[in-house]
mmCIF file of the N, C-alpha and C atoms, coordinates in Angstrom:
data_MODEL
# 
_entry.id   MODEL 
# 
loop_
_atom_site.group_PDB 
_atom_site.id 
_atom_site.type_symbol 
_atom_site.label_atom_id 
_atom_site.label_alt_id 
_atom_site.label_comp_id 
_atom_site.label_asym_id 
_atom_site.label_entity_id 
_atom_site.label_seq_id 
_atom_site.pdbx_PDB_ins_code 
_atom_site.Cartn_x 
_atom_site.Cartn_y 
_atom_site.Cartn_z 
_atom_site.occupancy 
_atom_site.B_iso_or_equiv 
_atom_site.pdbx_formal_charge 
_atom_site.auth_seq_id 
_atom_site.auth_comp_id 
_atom_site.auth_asym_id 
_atom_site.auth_atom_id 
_atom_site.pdbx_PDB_model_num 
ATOM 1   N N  . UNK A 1 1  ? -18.508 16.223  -6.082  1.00 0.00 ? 1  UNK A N  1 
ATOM 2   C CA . UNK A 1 1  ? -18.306 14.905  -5.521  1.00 0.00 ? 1  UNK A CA 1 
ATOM 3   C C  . UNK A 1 1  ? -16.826 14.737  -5.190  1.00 0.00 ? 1  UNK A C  1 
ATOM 4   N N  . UNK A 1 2  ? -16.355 14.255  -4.241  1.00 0.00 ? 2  UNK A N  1 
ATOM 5   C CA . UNK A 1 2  ? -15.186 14.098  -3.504  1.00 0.00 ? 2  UNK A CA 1 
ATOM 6   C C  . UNK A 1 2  ? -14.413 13.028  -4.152  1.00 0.00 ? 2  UNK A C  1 
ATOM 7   N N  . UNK A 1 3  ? -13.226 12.858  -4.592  1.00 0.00 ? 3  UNK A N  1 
ATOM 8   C CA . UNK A 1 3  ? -12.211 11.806  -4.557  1.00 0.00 ? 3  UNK A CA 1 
ATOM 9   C C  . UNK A 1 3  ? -12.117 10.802  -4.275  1.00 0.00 ? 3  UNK A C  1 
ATOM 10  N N  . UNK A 1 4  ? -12.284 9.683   -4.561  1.00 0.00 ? 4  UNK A N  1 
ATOM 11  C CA . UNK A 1 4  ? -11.538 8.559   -3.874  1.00 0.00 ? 4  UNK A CA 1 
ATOM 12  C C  . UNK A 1 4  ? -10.602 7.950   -3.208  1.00 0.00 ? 4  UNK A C  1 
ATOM 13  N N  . UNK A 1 5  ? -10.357 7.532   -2.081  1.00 0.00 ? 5  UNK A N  1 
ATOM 14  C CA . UNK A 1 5  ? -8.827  7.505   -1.813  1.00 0.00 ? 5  UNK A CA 1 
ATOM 15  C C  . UNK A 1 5  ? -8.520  6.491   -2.406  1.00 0.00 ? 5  UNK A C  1 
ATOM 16  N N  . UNK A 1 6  ? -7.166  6.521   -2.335  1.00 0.00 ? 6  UNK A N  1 
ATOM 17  C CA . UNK A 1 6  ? -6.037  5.645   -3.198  1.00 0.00 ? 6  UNK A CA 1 
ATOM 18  C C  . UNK A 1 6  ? -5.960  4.693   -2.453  1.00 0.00 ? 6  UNK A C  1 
ATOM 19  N N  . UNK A 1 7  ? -5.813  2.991   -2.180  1.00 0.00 ? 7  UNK A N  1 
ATOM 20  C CA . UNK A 1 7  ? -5.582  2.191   -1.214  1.00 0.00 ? 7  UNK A CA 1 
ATOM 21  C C  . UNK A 1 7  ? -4.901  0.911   -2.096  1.00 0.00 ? 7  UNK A C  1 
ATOM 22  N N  . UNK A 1 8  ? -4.270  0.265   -1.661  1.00 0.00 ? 8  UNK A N  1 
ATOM 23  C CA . UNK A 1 8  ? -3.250  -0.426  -2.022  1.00 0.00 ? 8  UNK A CA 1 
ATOM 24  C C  . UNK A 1 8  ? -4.105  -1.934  -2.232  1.00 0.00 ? 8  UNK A C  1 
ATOM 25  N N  . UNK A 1 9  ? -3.342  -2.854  -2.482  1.00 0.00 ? 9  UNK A N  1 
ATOM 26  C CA . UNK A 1 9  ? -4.069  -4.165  -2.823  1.00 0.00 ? 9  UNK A CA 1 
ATOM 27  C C  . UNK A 1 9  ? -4.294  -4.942  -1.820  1.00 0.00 ? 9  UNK A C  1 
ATOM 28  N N  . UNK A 1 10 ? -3.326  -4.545  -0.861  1.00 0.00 ? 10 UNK A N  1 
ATOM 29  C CA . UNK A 1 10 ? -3.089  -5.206  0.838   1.00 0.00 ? 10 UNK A CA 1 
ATOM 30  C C  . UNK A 1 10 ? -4.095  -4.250  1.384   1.00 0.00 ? 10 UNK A C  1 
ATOM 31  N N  . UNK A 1 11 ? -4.379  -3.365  1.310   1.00 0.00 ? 11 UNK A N  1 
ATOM 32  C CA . UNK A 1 11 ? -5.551  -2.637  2.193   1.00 0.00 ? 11 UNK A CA 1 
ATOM 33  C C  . UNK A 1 11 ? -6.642  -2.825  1.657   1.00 0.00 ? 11 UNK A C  1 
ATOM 34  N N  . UNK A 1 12 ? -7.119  -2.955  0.563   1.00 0.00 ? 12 UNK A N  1 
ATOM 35  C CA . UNK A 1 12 ? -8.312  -3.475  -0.016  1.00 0.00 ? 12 UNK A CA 1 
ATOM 36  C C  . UNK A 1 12 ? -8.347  -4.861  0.568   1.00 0.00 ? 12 UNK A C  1 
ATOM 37  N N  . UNK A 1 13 ? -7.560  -5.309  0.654   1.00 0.00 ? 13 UNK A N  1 
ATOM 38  C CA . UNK A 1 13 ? -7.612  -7.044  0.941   1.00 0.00 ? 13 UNK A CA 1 
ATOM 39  C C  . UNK A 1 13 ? -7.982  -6.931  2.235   1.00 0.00 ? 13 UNK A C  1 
ATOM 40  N N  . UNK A 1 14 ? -7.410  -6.164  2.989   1.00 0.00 ? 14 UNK A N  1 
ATOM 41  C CA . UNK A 1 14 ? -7.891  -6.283  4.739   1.00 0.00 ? 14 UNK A CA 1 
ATOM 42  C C  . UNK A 1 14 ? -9.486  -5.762  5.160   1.00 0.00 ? 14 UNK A C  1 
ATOM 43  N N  . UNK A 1 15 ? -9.824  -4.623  4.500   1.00 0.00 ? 15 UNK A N  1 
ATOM 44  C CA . UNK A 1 15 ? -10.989 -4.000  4.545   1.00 0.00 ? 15 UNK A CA 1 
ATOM 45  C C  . UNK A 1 15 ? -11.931 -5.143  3.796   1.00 0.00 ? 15 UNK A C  1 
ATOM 46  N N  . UNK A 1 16 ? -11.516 -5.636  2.745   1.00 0.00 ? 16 UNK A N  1 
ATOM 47  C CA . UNK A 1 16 ? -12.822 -6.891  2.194   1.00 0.00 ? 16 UNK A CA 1 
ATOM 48  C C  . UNK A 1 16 ? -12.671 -7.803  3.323   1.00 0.00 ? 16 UNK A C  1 
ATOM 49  N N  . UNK A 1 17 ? -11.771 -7.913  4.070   1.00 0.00 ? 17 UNK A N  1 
ATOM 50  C CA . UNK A 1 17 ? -11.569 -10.018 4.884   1.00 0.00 ? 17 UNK A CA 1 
ATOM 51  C C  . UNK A 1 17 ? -12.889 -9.050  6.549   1.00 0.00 ? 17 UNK A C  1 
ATOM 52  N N  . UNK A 1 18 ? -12.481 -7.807  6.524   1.00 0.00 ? 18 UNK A N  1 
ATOM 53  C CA . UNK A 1 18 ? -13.205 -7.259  7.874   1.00 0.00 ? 18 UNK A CA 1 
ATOM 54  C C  . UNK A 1 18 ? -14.828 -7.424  7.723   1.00 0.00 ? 18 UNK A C  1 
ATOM 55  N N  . UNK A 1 19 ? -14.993 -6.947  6.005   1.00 0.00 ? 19 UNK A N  1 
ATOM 56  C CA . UNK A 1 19 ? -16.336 -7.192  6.049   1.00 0.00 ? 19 UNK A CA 1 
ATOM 57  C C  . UNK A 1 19 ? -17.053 -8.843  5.356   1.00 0.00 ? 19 UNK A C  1 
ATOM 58  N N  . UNK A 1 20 ? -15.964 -9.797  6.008   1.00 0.00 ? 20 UNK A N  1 
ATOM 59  C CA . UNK A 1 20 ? -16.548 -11.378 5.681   1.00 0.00 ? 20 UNK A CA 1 
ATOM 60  C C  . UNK A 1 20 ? -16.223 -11.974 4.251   1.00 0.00 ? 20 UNK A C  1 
ATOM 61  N N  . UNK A 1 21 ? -15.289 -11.310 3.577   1.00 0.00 ? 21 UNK A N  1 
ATOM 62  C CA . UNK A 1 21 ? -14.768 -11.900 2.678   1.00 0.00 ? 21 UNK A CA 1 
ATOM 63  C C  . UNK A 1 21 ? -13.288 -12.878 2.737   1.00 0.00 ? 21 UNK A C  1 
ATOM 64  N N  . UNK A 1 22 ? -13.858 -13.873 2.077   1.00 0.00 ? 22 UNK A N  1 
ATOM 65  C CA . UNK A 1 22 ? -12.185 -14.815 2.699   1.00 0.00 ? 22 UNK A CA 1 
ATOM 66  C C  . UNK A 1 22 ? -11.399 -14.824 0.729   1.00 0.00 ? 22 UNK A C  1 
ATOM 67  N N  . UNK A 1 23 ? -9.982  -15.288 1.038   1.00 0.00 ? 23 UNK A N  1 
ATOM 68  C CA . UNK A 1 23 ? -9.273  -15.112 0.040   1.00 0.00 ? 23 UNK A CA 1 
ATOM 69  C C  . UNK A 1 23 ? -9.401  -16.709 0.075   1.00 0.00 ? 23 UNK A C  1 
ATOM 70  N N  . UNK A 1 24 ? -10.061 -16.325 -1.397  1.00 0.00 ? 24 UNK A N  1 
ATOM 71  C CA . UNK A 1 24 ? -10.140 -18.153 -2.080  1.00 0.00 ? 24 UNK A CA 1 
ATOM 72  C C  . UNK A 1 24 ? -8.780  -18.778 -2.523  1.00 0.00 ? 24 UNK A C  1 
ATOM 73  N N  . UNK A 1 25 ? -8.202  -17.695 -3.214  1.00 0.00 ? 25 UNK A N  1 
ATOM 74  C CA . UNK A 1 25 ? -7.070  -18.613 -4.200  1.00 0.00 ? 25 UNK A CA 1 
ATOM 75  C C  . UNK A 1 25 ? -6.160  -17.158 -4.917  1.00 0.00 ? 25 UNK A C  1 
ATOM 76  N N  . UNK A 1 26 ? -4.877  -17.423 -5.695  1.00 0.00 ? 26 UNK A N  1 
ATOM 77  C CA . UNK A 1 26 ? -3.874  -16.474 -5.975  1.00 0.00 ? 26 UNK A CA 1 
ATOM 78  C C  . UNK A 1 26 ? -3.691  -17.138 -7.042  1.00 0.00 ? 26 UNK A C  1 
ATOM 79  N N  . UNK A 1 27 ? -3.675  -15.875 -8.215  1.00 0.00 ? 27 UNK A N  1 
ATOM 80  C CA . UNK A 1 27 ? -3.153  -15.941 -9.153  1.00 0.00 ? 27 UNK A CA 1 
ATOM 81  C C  . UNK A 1 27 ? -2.554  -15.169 -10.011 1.00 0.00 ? 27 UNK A C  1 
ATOM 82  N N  . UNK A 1 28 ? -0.947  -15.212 -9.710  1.00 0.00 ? 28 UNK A N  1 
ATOM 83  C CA . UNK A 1 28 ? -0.241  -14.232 -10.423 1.00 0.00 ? 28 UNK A CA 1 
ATOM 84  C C  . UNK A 1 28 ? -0.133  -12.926 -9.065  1.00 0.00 ? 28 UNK A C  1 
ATOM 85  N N  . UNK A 1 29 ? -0.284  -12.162 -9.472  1.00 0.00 ? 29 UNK A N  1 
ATOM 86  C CA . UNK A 1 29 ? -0.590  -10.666 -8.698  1.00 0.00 ? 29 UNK A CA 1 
ATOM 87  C C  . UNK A 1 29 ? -2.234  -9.988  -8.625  1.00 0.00 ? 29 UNK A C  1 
ATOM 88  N N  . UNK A 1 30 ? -3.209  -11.377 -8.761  1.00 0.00 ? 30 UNK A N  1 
ATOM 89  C CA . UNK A 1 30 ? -4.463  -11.112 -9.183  1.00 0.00 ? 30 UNK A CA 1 
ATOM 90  C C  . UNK A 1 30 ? -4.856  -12.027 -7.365  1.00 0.00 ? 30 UNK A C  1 
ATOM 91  N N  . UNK A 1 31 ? -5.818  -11.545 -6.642  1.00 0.00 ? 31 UNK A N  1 
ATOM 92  C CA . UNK A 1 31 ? -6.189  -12.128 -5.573  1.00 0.00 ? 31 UNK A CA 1 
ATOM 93  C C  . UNK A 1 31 ? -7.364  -12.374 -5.431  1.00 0.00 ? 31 UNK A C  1 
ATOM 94  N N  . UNK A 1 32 ? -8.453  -13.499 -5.480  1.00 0.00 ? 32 UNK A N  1 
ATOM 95  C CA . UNK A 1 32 ? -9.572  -13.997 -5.302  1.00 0.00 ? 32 UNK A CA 1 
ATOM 96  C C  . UNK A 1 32 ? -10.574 -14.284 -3.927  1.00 0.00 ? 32 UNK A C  1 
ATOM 97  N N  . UNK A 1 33 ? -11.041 -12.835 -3.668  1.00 0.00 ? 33 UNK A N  1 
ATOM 98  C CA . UNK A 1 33 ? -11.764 -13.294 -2.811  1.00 0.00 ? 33 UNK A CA 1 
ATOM 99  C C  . UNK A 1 33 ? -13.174 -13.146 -2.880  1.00 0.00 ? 33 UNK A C  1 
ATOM 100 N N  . UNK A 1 34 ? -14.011 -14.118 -1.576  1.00 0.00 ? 34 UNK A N  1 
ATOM 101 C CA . UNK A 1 34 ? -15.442 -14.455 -2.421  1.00 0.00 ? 34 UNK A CA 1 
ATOM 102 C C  . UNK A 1 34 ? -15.982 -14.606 -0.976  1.00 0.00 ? 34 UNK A C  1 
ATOM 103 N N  . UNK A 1 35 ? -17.285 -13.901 -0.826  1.00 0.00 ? 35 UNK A N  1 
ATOM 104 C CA . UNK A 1 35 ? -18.320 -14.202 0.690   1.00 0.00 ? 35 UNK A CA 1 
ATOM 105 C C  . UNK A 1 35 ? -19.428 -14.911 -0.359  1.00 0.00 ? 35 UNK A C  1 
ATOM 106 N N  . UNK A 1 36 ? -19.780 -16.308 -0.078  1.00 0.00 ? 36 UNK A N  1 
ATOM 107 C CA . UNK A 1 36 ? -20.879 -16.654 -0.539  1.00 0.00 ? 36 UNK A CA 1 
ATOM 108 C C  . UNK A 1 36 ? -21.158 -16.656 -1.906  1.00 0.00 ? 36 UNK A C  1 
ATOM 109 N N  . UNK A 1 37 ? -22.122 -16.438 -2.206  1.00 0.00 ? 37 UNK A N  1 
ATOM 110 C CA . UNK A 1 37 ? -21.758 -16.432 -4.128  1.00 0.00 ? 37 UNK A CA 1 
ATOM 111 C C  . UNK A 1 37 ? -21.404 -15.043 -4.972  1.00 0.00 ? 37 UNK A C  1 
ATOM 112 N N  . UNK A 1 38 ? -20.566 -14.636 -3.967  1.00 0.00 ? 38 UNK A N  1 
ATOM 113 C CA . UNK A 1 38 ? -20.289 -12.959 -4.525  1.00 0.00 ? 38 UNK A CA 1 
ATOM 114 C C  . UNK A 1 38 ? -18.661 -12.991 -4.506  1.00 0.00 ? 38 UNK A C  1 
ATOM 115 N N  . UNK A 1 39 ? -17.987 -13.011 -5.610  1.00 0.00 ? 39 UNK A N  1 
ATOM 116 C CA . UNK A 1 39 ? -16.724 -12.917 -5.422  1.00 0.00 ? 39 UNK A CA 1 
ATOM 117 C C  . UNK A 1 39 ? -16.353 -11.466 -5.936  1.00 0.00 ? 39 UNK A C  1 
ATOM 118 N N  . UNK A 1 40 ? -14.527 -11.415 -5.193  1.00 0.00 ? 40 UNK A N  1 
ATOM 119 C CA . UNK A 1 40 ? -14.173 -10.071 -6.050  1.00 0.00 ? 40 UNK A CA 1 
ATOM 120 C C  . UNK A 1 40 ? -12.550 -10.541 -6.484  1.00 0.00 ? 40 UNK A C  1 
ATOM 121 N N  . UNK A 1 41 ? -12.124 -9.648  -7.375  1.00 0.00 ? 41 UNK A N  1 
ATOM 122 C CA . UNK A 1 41 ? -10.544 -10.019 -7.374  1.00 0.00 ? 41 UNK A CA 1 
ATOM 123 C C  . UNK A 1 41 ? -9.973  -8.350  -7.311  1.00 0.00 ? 41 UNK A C  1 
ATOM 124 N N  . UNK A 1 42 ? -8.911  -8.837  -6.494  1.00 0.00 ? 42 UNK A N  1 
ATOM 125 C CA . UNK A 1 42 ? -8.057  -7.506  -6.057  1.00 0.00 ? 42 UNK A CA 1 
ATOM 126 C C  . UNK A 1 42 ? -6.716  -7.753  -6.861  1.00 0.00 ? 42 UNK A C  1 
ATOM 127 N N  . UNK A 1 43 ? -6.737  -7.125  -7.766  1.00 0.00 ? 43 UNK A N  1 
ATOM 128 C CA . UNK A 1 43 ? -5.110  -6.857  -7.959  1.00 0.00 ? 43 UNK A CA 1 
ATOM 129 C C  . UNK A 1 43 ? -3.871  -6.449  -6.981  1.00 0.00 ? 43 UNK A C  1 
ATOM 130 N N  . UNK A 1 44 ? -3.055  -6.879  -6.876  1.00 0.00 ? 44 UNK A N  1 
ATOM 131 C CA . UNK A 1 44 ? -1.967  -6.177  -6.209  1.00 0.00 ? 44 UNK A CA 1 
ATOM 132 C C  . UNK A 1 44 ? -0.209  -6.666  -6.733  1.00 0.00 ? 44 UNK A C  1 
ATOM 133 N N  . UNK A 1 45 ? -0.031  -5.481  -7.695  1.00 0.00 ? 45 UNK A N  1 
ATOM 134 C CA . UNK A 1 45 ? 1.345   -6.019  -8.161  1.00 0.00 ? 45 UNK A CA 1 
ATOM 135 C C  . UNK A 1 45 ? 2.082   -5.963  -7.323  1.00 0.00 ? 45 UNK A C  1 
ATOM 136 N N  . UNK A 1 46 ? 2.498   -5.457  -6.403  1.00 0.00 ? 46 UNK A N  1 
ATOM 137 C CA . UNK A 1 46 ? 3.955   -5.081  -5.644  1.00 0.00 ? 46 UNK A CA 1 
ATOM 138 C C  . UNK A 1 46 ? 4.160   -5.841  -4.610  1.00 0.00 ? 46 UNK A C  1 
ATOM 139 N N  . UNK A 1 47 ? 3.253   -6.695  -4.565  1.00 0.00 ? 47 UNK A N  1 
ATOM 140 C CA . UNK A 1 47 ? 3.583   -7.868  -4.161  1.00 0.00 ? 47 UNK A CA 1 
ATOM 141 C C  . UNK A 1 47 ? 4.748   -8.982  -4.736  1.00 0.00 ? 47 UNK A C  1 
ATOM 142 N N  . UNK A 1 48 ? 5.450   -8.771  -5.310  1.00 0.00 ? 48 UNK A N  1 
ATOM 143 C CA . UNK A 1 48 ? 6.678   -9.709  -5.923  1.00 0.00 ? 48 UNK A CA 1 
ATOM 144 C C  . UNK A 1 48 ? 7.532   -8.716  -5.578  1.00 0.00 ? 48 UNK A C  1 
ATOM 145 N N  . UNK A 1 49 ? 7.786   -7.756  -5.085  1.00 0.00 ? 49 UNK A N  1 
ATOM 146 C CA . UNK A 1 49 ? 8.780   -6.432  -5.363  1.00 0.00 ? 49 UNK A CA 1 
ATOM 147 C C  . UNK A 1 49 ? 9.706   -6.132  -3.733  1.00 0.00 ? 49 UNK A C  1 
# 
C-alpha cells in the first residue's frame, strides 16, 4: 500500500472548501469546517509563524 502525501493545513483547507465544505469558525491553530451535519477540524500551526 502506497504512502500518503504530506499536505499542509492550507491545502487540506482548500481541497475540503472544493469539495463543499465551508470554514465555520477558528480556534487557536485548530480550523472548523462543516458541509451539513458533517464537520471536520483541520489543524494548521504555522499559521501564526
Amino acid at each position: 500500500m502506497p504512502k500518503l502525501p504530506v499536505v499542509s493545513g492550507m491545502e487540506a483547507i482548500r481541497a475540503l472548501e472544493r469539495l463543499g465544505f465551508t470554514v465555520v469558525r477558528q480556534r487557536g491553530s485548530h480550523i472548523i469546517l462543516r458541509k451539513g451535519a458533517v464537520g471536520c477540524v483541520v489543524p494548521n500551526p504555522k499559521i501564526f509563524r
